[in-house]
C-alpha positions as CSV (number, residue, x, y, z in Angstrom):
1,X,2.7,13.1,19.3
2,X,-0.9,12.3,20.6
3,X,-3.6,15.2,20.1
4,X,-7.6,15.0,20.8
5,X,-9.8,14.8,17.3
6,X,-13.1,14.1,17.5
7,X,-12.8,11.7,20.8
8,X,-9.7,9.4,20.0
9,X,-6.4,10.4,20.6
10,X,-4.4,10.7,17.2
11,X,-1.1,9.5,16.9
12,X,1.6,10.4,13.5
13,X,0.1,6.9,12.0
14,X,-3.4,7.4,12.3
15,X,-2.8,10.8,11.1
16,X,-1.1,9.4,7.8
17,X,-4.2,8.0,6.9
18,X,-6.7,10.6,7.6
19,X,-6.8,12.1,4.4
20,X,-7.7,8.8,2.2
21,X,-11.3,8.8,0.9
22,X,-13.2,6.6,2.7
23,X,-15.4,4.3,0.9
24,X,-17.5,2.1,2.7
25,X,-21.0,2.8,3.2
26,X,-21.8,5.9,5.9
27,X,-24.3,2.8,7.2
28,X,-22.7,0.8,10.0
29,X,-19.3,2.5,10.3
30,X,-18.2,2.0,13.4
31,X,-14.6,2.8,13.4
32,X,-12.5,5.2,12.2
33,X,-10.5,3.7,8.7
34,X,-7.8,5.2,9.9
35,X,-7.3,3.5,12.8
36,X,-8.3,0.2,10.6
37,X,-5.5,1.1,8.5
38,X,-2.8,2.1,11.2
39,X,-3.5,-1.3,13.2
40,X,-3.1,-3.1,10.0
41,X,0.0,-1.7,9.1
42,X,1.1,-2.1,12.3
43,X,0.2,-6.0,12.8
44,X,1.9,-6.4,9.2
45,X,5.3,-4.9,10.5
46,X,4.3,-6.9,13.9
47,X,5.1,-10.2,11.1
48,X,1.1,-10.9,10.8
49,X,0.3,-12.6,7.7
50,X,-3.5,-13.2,7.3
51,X,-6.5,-11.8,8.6
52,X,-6.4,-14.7,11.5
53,X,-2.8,-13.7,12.3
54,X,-3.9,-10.2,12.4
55,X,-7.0,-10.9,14.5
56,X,-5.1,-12.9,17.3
57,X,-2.4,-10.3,17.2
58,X,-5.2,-7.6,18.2
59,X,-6.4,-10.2,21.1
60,X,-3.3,-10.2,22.6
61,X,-2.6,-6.5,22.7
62,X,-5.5,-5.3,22.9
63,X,-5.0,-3.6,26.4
64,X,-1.7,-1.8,25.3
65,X,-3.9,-0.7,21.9
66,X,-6.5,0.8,23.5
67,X,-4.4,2.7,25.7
68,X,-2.6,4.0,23.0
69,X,-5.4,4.7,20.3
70,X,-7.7,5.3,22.7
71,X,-11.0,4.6,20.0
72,X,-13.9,5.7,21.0
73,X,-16.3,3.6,23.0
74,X,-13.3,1.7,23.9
75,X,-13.4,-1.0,21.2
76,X,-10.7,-1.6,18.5
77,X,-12.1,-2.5,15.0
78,X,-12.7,-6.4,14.2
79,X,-10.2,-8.1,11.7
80,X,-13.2,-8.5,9.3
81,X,-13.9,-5.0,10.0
82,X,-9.9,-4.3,8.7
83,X,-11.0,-6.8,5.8
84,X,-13.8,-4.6,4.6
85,X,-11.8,-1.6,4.9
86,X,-9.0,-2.9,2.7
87,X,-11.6,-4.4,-0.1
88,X,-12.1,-0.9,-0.9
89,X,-8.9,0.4,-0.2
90,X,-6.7,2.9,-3.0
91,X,-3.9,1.1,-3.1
92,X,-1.6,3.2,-4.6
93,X,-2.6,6.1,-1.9
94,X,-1.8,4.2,0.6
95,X,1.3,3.0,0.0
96,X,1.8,7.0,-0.7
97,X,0.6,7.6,2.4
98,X,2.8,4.9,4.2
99,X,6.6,6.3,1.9
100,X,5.5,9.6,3.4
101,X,5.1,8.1,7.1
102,X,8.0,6.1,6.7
103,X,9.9,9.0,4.6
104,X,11.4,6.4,2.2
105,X,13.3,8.3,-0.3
106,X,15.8,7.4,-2.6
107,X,18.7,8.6,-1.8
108,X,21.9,10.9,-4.0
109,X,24.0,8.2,-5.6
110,X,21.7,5.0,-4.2
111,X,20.6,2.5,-7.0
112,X,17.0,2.1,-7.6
113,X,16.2,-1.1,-8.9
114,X,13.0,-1.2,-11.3
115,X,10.9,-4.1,-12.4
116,X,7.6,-5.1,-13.5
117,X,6.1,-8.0,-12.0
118,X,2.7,-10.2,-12.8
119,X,0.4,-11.3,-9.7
120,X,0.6,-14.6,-9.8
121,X,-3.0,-15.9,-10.1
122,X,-4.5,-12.1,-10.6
123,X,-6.2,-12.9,-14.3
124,X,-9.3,-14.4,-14.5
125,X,-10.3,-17.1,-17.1
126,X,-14.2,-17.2,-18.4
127,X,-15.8,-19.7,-17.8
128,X,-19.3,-21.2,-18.0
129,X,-19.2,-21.3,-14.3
130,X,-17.7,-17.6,-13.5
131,X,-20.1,-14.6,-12.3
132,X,-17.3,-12.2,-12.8
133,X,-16.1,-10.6,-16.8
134,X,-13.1,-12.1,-17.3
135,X,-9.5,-10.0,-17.4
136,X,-5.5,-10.3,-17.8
137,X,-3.0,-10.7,-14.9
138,X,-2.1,-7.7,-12.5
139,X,1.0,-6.5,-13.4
140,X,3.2,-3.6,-11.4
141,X,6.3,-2.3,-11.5
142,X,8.1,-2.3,-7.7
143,X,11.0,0.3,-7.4
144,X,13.5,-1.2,-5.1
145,X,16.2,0.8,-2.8
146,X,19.1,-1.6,-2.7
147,X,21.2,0.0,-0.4
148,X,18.3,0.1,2.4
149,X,16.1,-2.7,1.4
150,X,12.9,-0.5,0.8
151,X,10.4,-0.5,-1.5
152,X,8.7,2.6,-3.0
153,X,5.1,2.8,-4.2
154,X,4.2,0.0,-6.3
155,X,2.9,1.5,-9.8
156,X,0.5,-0.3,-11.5
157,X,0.3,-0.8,-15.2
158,X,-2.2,-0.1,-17.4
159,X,-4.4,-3.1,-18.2
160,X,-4.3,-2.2,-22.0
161,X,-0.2,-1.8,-22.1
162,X,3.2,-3.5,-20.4
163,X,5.9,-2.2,-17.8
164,X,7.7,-0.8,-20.8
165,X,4.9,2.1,-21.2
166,X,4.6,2.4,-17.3
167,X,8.6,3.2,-16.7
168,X,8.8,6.4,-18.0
169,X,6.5,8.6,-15.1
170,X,8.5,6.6,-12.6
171,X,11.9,7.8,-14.0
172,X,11.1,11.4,-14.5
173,X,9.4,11.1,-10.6
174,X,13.0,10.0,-9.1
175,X,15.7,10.7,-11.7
176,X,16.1,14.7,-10.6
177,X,17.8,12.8,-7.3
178,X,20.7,11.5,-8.6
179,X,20.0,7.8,-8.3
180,X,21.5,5.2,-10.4
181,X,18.9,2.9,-12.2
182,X,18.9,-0.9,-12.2
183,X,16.8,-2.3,-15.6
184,X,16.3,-6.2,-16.8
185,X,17.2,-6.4,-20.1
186,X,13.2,-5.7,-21.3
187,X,14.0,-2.1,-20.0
188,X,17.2,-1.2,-21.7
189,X,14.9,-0.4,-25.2
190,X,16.3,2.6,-27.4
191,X,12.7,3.8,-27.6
192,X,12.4,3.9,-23.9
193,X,15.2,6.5,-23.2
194,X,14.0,8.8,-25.7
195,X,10.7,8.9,-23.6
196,X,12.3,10.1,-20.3
């Protein structure tokens, strides 16, 4: 599925990312985010880990990538280019944007496992030395489909509450399905069914 847009050929992934807001400065952009975005998602599912891994990943296919995306002037993005991108990046809309490519969803009668999880190092101590206000750990809750191994759109919680409080939109958003719910003991709370 390749059309012409505005001088690069578009393929379904690039396309899953055209409608995200694009952040960065209209100063020095170069390339399209959504091709930053699709070749990062793609070097990630390639097994990339790191912007290095990602960078030597782009070196050695960067024939067969500019074939297919076709950007214009003929030059793919830098990795530090797909760096800056992703410092301003929505998270949560682009992992909507990347269920809805994918079309990951759950499933009548699959089990949908729920937890919340802390970032390990995310929270920020002050100190003397810091430049930066300092704030509590990133916590999320993942949905997990067991049966296929997949992972939903990561919800994150409010900075001023728990997973407790952040369970109940993601019930109400998959329970109509038919799914069967998988809780930690933390989730099995009187008060929290009486929410959903």
């Amino acid at each position: 599925m390749i059309e012409t847009f505005l001088g690069m050929s578009t393929l379904a992934i690039v396309e899953a990312f055209q409608e995200l807001p694009d952040l960065r400065r209209g100063a020095g952009r170069r390339h399209d985010q959504a091709l930053c975005l699709s070749l990062f998602t793609l070097a990630v599912s390639a097994g990339c880990r790191g912007f290095l891994a990602i960078s030597d990943w782009l070196s050695s296919y960067r024939q067969e990538l500019l074939e297919l995306f076709a950007p214009s002037k003929n030059r793919l993005p830098s990795y530090s280019t797909i760096r800056r991108v992703l410092l301003n990046l929505d998270y949560e809309a682009y992992s909507l944007c990347l269920a809805k490519f994918f079309e990951i969803e759950p499933l009548a009668g699959e089990t949908i496992a729920l937890d919340g999880k802390v970032l390990r190092g995310s929270y920020l101590l002050d100190t003397p030395a810091s430049t930066t206000e300092s704030h509590r750990a990133i916590q999320l809750v993942t949905v997990y489909v067991v049966e296929r191994g997949l992972i939903l759109p990561i919800r994150p919680v409010d900075k001023k509450s728990n997973e407790i409080a952040a369970l109940p939109p993601v019930l109400k958003a998959v329970a109509h399905r038919g799914v069967v719910f998988a809780f930690d003991a933390l989730n099995t709370q009187k008060n929290l069914s009486a929410n959903c």
